[in-house]
N, C-alpha and C positions, 0 to 999 in steps of 0.2 A: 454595508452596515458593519460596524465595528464595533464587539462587544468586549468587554475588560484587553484590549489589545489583540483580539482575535477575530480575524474577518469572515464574515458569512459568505458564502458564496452560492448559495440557492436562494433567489429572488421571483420563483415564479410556485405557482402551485400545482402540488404531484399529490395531490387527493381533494376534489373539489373542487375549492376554491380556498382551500386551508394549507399555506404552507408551516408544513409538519416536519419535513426531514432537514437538518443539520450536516453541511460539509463546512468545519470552521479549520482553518489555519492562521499562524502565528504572520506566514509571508504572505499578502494577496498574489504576488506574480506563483507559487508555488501550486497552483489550482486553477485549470482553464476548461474551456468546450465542456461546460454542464449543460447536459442538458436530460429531460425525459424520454423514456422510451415506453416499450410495451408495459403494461397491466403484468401483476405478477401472479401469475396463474388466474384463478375466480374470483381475486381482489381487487376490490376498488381503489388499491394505491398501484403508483406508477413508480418505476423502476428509475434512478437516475444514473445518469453514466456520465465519470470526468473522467480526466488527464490530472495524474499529479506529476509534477516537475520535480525529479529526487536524484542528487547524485550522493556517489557515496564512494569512498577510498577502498579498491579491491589491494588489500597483500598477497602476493606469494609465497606461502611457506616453501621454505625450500631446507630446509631439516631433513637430511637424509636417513631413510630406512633399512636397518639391518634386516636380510633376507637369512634367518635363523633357519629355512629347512635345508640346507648346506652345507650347513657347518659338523666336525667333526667329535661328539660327544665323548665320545671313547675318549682321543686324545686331552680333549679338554677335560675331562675329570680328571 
């Protein structure tokens, strides 16, 4: 189902016969393997568990750090 551009991705129901909970993304391939699992504690809703597909660009700061307990204060002032 596709709502204003955003796909649902929970088509079964996890309380009842009411589906109630919302996993919406912008990508369908970004959101897979939903499915229900156990009861959440004494409640009559079910817990769901997916896979989101997310990459994301790691930098390395490499901006080197002065080790200031070292250094000579005396001569420096």
């Amino acid at each position: 189902m596709v709502i204003r551009f955003y796909s649902q991705h929970i088509h079964f129901p996890a309380r009842g016969n009411a589906i109630m909970d919302l996993v919406l993304s912008r990508e369908p391939e970004i959101v897979s393997h939903v499915k229900t699992i156990n009861n959440l504690g004494n409640s009559d809703h079910n817990m769901i568990l997916f896979s989101a597909h997310l990459c994301c660009n790691v930098y390395a700061d490499v901006k080197g750090l002065r080790d200031c307990r070292l250094r000579d204060y005396v001569k420096i002032r």
